[in-house]
C-alpha positions in Angstrom: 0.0 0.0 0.0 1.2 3.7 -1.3 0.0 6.5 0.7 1.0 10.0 -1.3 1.9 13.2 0.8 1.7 15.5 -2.1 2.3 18.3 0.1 3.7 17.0 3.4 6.2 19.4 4.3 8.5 17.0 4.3 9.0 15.8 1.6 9.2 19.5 -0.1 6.6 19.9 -1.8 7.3 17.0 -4.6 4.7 14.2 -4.0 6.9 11.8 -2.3 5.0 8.0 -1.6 5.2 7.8 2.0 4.5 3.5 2.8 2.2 2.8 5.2 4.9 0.9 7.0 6.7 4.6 7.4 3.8 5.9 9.0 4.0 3.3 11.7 6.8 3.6 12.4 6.7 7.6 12.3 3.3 6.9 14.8 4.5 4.5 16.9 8.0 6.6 17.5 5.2 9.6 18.6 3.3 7.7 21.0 6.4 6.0 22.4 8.1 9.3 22.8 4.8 11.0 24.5 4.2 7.4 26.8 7.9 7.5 27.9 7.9 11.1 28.9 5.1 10.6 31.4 4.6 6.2 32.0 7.9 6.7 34.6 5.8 9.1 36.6 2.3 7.2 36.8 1.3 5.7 40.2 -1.3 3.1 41.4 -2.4 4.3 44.4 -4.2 2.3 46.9 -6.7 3.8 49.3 -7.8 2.1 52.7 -11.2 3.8 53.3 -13.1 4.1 56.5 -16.7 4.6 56.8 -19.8 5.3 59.3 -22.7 3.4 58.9 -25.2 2.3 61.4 -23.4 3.3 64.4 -20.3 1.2 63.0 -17.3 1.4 61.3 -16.4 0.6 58.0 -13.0 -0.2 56.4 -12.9 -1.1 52.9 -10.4 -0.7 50.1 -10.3 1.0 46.7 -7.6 1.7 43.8 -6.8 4.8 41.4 -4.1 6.2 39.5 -2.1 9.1 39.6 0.6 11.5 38.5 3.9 12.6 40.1 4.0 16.1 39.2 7.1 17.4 41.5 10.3 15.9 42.6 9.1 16.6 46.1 6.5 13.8 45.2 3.3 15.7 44.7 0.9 13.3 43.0 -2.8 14.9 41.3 -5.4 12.1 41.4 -9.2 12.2 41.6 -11.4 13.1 44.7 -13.6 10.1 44.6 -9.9 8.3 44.3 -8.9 9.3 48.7 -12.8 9.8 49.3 -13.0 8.6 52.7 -9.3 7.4 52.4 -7.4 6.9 55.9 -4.4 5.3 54.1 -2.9 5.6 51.0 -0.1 3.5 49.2 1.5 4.8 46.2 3.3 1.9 43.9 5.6 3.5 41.5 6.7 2.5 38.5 10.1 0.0 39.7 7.0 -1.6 41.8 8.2 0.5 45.3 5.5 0.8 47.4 5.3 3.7 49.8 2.9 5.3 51.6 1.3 8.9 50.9 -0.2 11.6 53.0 -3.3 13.4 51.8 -2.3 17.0 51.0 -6.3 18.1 50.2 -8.9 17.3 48.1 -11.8 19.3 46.0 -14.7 17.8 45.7 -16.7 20.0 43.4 -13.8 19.7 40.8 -13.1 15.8 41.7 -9.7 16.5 42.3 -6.9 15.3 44.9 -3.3 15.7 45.9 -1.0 13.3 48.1 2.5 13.6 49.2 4.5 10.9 48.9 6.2 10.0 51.9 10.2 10.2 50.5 11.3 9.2 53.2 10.7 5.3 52.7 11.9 5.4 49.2 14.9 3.1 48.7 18.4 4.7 49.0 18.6 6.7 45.8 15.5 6.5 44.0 14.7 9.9 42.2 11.2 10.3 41.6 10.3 10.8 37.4 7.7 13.6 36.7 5.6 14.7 34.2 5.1 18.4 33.4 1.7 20.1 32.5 0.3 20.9 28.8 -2.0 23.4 28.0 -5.5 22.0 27.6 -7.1 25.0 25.8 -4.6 24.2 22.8 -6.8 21.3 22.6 -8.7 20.3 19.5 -11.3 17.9 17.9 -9.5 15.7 16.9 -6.1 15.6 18.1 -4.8 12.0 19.3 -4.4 11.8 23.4 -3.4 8.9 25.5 -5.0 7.7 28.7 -2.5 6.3 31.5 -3.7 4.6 34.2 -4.2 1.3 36.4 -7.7 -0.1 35.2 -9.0 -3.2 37.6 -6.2 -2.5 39.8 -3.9 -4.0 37.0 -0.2 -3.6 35.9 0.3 0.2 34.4 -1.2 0.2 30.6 -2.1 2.7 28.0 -4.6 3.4 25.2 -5.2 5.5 22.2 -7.8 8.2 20.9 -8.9 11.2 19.8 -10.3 14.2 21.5 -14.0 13.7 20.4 -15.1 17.5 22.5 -13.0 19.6 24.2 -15.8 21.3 26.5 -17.8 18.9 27.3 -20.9 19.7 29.7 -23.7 17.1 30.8 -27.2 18.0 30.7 -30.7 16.5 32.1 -31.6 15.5 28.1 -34.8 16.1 26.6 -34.0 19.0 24.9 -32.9 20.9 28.6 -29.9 23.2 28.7 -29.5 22.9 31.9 -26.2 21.5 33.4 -27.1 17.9 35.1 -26.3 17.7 38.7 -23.7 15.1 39.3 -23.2 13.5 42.6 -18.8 12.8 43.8 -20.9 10.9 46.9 -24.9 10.4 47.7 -24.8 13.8 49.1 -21.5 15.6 47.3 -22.0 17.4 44.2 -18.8 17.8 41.9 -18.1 19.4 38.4 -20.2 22.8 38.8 -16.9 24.3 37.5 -15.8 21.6 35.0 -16.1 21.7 30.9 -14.7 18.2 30.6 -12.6 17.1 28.2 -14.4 14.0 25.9 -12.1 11.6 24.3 -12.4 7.9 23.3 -9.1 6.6 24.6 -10.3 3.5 26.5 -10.5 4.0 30.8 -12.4 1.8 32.9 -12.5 1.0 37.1 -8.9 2.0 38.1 -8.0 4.5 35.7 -9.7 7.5 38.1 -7.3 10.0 38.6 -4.6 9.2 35.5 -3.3 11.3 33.2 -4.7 12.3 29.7 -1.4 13.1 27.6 -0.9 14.8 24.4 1.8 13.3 21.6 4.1 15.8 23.1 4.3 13.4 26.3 2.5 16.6 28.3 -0.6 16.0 30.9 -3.4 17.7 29.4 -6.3 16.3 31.7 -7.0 14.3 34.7 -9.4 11.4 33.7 -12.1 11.7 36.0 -15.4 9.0 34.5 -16.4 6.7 31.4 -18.1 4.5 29.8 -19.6 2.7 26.7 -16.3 4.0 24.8 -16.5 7.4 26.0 -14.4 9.0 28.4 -13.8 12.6 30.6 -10.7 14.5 32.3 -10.9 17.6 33.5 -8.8 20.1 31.4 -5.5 20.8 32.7 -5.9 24.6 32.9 -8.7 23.4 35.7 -6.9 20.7 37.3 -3.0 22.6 37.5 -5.1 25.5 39.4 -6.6 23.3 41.5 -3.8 21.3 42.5 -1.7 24.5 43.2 -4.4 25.9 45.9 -4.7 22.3 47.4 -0.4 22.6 47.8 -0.4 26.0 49.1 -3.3 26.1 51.8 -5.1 22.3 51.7 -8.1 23.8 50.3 -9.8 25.3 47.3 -11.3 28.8 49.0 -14.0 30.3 47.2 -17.3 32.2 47.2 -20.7 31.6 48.0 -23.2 33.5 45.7 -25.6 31.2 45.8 -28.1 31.1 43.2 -28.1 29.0 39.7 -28.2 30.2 36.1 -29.7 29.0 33.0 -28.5 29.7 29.0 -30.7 31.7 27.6 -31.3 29.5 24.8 -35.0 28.6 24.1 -36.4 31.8 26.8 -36.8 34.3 23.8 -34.2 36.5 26.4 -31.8 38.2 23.7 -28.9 38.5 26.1 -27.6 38.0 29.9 -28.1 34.7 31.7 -31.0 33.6 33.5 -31.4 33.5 37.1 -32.8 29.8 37.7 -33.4 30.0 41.7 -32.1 31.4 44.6 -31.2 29.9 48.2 -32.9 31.6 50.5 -30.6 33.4 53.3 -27.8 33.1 50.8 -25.9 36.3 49.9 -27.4 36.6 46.3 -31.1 36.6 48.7 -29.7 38.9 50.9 -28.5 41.6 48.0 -32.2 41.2 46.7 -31.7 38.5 43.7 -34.6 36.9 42.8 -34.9 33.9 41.0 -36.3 35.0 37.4 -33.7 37.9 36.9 -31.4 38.2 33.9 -27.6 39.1 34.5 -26.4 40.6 32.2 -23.3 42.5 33.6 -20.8 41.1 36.0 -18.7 43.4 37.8 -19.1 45.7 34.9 -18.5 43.8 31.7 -21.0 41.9 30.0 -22.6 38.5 30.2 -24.4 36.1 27.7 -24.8 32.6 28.0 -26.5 30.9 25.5 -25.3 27.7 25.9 -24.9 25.4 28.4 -21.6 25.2 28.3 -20.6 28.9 28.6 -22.2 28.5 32.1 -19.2 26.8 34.5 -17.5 29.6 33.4 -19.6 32.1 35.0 -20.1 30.4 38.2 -16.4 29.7 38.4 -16.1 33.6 37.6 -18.3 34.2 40.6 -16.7 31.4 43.0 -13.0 32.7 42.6 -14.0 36.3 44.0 -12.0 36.5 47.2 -14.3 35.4 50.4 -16.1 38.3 52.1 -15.6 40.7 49.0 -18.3 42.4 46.6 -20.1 41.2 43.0 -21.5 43.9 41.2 -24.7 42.2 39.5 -26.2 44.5 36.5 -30.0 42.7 36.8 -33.5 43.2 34.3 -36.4 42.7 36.3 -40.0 43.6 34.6 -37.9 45.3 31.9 -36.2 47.2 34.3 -32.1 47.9 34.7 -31.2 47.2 38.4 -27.8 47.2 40.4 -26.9 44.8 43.0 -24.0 44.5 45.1 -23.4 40.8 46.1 -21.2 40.2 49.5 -19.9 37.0 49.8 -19.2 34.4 52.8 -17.4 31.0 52.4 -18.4 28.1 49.9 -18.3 25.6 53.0 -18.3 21.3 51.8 -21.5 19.4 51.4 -20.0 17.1 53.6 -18.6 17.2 56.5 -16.6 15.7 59.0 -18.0 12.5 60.5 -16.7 10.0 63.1 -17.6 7.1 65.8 -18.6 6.7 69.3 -17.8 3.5 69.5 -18.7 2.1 72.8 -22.1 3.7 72.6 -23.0 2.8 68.9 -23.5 6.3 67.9 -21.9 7.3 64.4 -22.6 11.4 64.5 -21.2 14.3 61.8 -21.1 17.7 61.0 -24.1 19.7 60.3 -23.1 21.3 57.1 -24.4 24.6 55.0 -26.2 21.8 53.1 -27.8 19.8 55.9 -28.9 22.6 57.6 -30.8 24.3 54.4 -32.2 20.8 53.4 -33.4 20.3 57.1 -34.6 24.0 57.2 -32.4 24.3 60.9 -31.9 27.5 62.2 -28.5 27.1 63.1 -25.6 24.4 62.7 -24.9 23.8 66.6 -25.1 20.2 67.8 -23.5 16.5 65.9 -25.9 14.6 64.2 -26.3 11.2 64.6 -25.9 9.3 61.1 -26.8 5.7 62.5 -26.9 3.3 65.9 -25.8 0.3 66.4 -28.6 -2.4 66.7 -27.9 -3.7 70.5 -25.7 -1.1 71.6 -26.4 1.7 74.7 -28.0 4.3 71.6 -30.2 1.7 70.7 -31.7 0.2 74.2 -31.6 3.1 75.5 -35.3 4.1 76.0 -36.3 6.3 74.1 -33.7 5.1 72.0 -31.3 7.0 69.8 -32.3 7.5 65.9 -30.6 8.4 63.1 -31.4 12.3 61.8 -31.4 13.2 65.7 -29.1 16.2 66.6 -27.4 16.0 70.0 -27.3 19.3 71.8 -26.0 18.1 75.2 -24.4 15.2 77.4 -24.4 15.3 80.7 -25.6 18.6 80.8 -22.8 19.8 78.8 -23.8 21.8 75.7 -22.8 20.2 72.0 -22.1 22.5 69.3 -19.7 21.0 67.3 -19.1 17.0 66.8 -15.5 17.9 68.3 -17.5 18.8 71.7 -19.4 15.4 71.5 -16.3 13.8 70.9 -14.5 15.3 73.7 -17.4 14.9 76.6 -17.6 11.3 75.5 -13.4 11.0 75.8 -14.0 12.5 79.5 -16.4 9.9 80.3 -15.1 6.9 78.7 -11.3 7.1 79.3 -11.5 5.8 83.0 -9.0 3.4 84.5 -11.7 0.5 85.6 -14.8 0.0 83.7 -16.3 0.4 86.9 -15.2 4.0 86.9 -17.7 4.7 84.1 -20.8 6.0 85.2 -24.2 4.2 84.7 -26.1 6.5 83.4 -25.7 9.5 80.6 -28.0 12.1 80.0 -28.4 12.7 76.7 -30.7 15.6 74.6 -31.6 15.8 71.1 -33.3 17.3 69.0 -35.7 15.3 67.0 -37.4 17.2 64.2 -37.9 20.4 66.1 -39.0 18.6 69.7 -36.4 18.6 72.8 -36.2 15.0 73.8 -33.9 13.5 76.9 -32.7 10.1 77.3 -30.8 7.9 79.8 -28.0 6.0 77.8 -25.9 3.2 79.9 -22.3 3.7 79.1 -20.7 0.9 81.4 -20.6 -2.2 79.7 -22.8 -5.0 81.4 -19.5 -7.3 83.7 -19.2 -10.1 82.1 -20.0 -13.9 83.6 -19.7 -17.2 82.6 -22.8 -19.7 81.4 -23.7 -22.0 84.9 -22.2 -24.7 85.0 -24.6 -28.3 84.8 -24.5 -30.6 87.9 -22.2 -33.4 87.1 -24.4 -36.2 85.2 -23.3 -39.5 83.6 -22.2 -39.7 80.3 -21.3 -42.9 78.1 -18.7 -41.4 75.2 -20.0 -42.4 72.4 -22.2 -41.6 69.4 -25.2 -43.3 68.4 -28.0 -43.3 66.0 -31.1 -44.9 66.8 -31.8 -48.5 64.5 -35.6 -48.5 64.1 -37.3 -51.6 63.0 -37.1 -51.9 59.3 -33.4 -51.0 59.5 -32.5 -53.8 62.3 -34.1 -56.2 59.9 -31.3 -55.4 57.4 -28.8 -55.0 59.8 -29.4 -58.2 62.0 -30.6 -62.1 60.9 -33.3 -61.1 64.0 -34.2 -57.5 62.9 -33.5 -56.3 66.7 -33.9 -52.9 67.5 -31.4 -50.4 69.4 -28.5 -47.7 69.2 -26.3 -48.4 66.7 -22.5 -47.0 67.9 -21.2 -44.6 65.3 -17.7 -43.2 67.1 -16.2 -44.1 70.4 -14.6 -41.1 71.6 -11.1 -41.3 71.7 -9.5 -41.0 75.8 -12.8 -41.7 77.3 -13.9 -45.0 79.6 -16.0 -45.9 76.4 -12.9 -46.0 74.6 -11.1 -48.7 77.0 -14.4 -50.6 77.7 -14.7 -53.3 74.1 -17.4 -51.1 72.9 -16.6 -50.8 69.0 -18.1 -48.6 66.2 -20.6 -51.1 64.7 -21.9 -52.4 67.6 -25.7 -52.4 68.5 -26.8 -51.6 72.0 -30.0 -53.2 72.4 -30.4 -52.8 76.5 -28.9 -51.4 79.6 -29.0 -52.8 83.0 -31.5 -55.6 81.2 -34.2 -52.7 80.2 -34.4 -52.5 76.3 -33.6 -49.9 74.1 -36.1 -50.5 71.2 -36.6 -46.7 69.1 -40.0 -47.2 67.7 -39.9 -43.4 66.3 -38.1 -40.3 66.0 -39.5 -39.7 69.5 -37.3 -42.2 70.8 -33.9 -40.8 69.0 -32.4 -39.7 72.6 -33.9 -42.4 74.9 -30.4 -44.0 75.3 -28.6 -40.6 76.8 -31.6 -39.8 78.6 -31.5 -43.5 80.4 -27.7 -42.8 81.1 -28.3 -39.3 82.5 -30.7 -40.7 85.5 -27.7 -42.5 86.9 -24.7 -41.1 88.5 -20.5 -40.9 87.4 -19.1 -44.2 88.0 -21.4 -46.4 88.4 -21.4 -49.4 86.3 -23.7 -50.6 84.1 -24.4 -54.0 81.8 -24.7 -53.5 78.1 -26.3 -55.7 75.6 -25.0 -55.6 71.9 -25.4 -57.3 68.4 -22.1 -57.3 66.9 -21.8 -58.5 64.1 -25.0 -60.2 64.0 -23.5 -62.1 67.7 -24.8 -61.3 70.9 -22.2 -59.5 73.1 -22.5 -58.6 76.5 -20.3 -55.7 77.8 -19.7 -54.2 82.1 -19.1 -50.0 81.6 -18.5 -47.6 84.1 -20.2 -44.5 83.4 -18.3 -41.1 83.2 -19.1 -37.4 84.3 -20.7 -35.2 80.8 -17.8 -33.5 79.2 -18.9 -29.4 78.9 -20.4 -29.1 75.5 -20.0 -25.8 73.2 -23.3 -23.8 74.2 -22.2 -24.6 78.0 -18.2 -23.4 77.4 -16.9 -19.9 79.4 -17.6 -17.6 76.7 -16.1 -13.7 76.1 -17.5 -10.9 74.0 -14.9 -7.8 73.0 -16.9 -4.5 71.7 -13.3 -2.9 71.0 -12.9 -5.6 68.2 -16.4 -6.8 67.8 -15.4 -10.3 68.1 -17.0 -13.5 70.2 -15.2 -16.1 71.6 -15.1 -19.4 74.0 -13.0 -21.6 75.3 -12.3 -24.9 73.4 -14.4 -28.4 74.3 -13.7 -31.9 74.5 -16.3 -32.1 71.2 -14.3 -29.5 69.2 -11.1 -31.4 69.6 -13.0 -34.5 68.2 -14.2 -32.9 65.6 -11.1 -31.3 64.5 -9.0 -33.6 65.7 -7.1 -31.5 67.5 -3.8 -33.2 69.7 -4.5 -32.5 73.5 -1.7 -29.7 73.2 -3.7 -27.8 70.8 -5.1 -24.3 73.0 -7.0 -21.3 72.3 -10.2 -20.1 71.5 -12.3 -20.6 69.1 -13.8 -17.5 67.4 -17.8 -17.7 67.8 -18.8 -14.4 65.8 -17.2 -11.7 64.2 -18.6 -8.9 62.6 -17.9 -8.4 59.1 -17.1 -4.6 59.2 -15.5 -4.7 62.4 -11.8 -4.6 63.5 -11.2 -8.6 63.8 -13.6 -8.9 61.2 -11.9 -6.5 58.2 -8.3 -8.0 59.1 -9.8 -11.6 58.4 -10.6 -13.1 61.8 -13.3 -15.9 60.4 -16.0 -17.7 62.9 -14.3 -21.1 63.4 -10.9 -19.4 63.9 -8.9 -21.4 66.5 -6.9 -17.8 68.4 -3.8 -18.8 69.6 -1.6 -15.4 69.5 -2.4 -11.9 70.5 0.5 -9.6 69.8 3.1 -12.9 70.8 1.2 -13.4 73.9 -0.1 -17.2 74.2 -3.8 -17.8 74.0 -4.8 -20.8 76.0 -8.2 -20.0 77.9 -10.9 -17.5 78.2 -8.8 -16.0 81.1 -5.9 -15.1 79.0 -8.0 -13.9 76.1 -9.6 -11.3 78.2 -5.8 -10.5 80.2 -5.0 -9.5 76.6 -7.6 -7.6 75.0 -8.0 -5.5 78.4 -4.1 -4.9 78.0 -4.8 -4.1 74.3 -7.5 -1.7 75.0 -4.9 -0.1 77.4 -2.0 0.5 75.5 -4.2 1.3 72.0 -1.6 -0.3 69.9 -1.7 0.9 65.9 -1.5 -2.5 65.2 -2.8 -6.3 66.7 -1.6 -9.2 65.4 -3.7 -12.4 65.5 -2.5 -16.1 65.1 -5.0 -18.5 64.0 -5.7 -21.8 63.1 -7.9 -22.4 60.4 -8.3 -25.8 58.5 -4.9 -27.2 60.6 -3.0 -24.1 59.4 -2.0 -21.1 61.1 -2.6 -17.4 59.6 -1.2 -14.2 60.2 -3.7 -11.4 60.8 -3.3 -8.3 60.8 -5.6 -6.1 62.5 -5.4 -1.8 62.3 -7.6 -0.5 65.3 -8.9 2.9 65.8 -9.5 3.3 69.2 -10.4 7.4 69.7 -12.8 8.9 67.7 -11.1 11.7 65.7 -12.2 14.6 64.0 -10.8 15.6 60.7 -8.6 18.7 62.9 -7.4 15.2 64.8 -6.4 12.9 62.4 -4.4 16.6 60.5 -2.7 16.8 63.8 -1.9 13.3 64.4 -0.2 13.0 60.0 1.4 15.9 61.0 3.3 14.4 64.1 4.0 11.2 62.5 5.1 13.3 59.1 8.0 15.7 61.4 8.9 12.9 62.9 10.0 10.7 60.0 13.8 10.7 59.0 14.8 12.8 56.4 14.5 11.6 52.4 17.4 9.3 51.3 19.6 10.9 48.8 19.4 11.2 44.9 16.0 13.2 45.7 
């Protein structure tokens, strides 16, 4: 195949064939040039996320990409990438992993920095970056390649074309109105984004990597996609955002607050349309009324026809410094009107949330948002998000709900979530549980009515199951032979309790009786089972006598009479009558191993722990991989061998608040490893900044070649 470049520049001007194999080459040189600038500085970054839900908390795990974009190892990702992230693990491109701090995040664009931490980097690694390109140089059809991690894979790359370089997402149906998009169920993100539409493949995993142009520079920050579609915020967006998160952790800007509609299809000639207004907002306060067309901003003039000239304008109005003045030229009724706008903080949707654990209250901040959606006249007090079915919130009577707003405990007044957080620290943190009181006070507000409640803080002491009055026991198992089996069983189709397992280190064991055998009477009364009825008649008989005393057995073995003298034994403690434990820290139930569960397991005699009973999915033990049927042997290297040592460890655990327990289990006759990562405070957002920043000065200083 010939391809002619009549006038490729080239080639001078003379019409040169140009083989297909040439161009190639020629493309596969440009995307190998533009891949190698920027592939060394791609990151999969790994997010442990923690959660509130139902008065419990929630640790999962996600994946995202990223871009180093310093050689101080300054990484842009997506928002939705560290949502709810309370770890984060950066795996470079020679495969190190290393942790990363969060540096901030901006939800309404969807974007993210993280530091990484240098300091763990192997002796003279020196971090690759990619440098920014300019995004408005864009056009329709220019070739772009998406970087990323999909699925959590290896690093990969794809192909396309920029299919619309300001891309804005409406309702449909004909509406020009700019679609509300959610980051989170309550978080709305890309009011200020005209995204960039290519059809360079991204799926799960690429969130947060880097669109590049041939010339190996980050144009975009692929944000969503789908059915061969795909967006990224523009780079001019993205490189401003990410330099505000650096300098202050934050993305400051202005509440207006009112929404704007093109003019398209209202017959309006010019200006923008005022859509609504929120009420108590500084555009209601100026005298803005939903209806009103703007058509001068701070002087110069304004029309939007389109939906996509309108992020602009409210990005325009967001970036005025906080607390200054818009200067809004309005027609009302025909009429030309001034109004000066003064603005207050754009404050999150969201805000910050936490745990009281031993109470199973999950409570958060009462955001801008909330309180407007909740028509509250103020933001004082923590909301509670969710209780924890069986915990003090939820017995309490009445109990605690979810939507209720906590104004005071123990007649201390709430206003913040850090003031809940800090009254239940004061009450909690006692040497002895004993030391906690038994009663809280506790007053909410539930939809506009004062309500009080008594809430039991001190957890109930804990005792053991009583134990049974010693009864006799023969160690074996049975099933009951009813007629119509004995007749295939024996020449004389006798009826009785057919042995199924002598337990091993018993009497039973040393008396002749054999697996097999047929017990057809004790003491000369018969054991005939006529019916299901019957299936425990044999135990029963054996439980009216007393340990040690001996009885006669009758068997058919092997079709042969047998008879057989037995000395009875005292019941071995079965499962539901073992010493038990229950640990809220951990949510995890345990008790103390049985004669029956060696059996069944076959564990050796020098086999000790306890076996794990319940463990809640989302809970510390749980999310580390602590399974029911766990055999614990190990807490942090100290020997598990009863209930009493279990509990001697936890209490010593919830003492010294380690960052990390390890557990030692057997499962299936091997042991396991696992690793648990406790919370045991609740923190505030202010806390947890605190607490990075102690552990961040504290770190060693970066290895050389930096």
């Amino acid at each position: 195949m010939v391809v002619w470049a009549g006038c490729a520049a080239n080639q001078g001007g003379s019409g040169v064939p140009v083989t297909a194999d040439h161009l190639r080459d020629s493309m596969r040189k440009l995307t190998g040039a533009a891949r190698d600038k920027v592939f060394p500085a791609l990151v999969n970054i790994r997010v442990v996320t923690v959660s509130y839900s139902g008065g419990q908390e929630q640790k999962g795990g996600g994946t995202g990409s990223g871009t180093i974009l310093s050689a101080d190892g300054l990484v842009v990702t997506n928002a939705h990438v560290t949502n709810e992230g309370k770890k984060f693990f950066c795996t470079l491109a020679d495969k190190q992993e290393v942790s990363a701090t969060l540096v901030g995040d901006d939800p309404l664009t969807d974007l993210a920095v993280l530091r990484i931490n240098v300091a763990e980097l192997k002796p003279g690694t020196k971090l690759s970056f990619a440098s920014w390109g300019s995004s408005d140089e864009l056009q329709v059809g220019d070739n772009v390649l998406a970087m990323g991690s999909p699925y959590s894979l290896s690093r990969s790359v794809t192909l396309g074309i920029v299919s619309n370089t300001s891309r804005v997402f409406t309702s449909g149906f004909g509406t020009e109105d700019p679609d509300e998009m959610d980051l989170d169920y309550r978080q709305s993100t890309g009011t200020f984004t005209r995204w960039i539409q290519h059809d360079a493949l991204i799926n799960p995993g690429n969130s947060g990597g880097p669109l590049v142009n041939m010339a190996g520079e980050v144009v975009g920050v692929n944000t969503r996609g789908g059915s061969g579609m795909g967006f990224a915020s523009p780079a001019s967006l993205a490189r401003e955002v990410a330099a505000e998160l650096i300098k202050s952790g934050e993305v400051k800007r202005s509440l207006v607050g009112l929404s704007l509609k093109a003019i398209t299809k209202t017959g309006i000639k010019e200006g923008v349309l005022v859509n609504s207004v929120v009420k108590d907002s500084p555009a209601a306060k100026a005298g803005i009324k939903a209806g009103d067309v703007v058509v001068r901003v701070n002087g110069q003039a304004t029309t939007v026809r389109f939906a996509e000239e309108v992020p602009p304008v409210l990005k325009q109005l967001a970036s005025t410094p906080i607390g200054g003045t818009i200067k809004l030229g309005v027609v009302r009724d025909g009429k030309s009107m001034d109004f000066t706008v003064t603005t207050e903080k754009l404050l999150r949707e969201i805000g910050d949330e936490t745990l009281l654990r031993a109470w199973g209250v999950g409570i958060e901040e009462i955001t801008q948002t909330m309180a407007r959606a909740r028509q509250l006249t103020s933001r004082d007090g923590a909301m509670i998000s969710g209780t924890r079915s069986g915990s003090p919130a939820d017995l309490c009577e009445p109990k605690l709900q979810g939507g209720d707003i906590i104004r005071a405990i123990d007649g201390k007044p709430v206003k913040t979530i850090k003031d809940a957080v800090e009254i239940y620290k004061g009450i909690m943190d006692v040497p002895t549980p004993d030391k906690i009181p038994e009663f809280v006070l506790v007053e909410v507000d539930r939809r506009g009515q004062s309500t009080v409640t008594l809430l039991k803080p001190r957890p109930e002491k804990k005792e053991d199951p009583p134990q049974e009055l010693a009864k006799a026991w023969l160690g074996v198992m049975t099933q009951p032979v009813y007629r119509d089996l004995a007749k295939k069983l024996t020449s004389d189709g006798v009826a009785g309790y057919r042995v199924t397992r002598v337990y091993p280190g018993t009497v039973a064991s040393g008396s002749g009786l054999k697996a097999g055998d047929i017990i057809t009477s004790v003491n000369n009364e018969k054991m005939a089972p006529k019916g299901v009825q019957d299936a425990g008649q044999l135990q029963r008989k054996f439980r009216t006598m007393k340990p040690d005393d001996k009885i006669a057995l009758k068997v058919v073995r092997e079709g042969s009479p047998v008879e057989l003298s037995i000395t009875l034994e005292r019941t071995r403690t079965a499962p539901d009558e073992a010493k038990h434990d229950e640990n809220k820290d951990f949510e995890l139930n345990v008790r103390e191993v049985t004669f029956f569960d060696r059996d069944d397991e076959r564990w050796a005699d020098d086999v000790e722990g306890v076996i794990v009973t319940g463990a809640e999915r989302v809970g510390w033990a749980g999310l580390a991989g602590v399974y029911p049927g766990d055999l614990i042997q190990k807490i942090q290297d100290k020997e598990i061998k009863s209930i009493e040592d279990f509990r001697k460890v936890m209490a010593g655990l919830a003492k010294d608040q380690p960052e990390r327990v390890v557990f030692v289990v057997l499962r299936n006759n091997r042991s396991a490893y696992l690793f648990a990562e406790p919370d045991w405070k609740p923190k505030t957002k202010e806390d947890q900044a605190k607490e990075d920043q102690a552990k961040e000065a504290a770190k060693p200083a970066a290895p050389g070649g930096k």
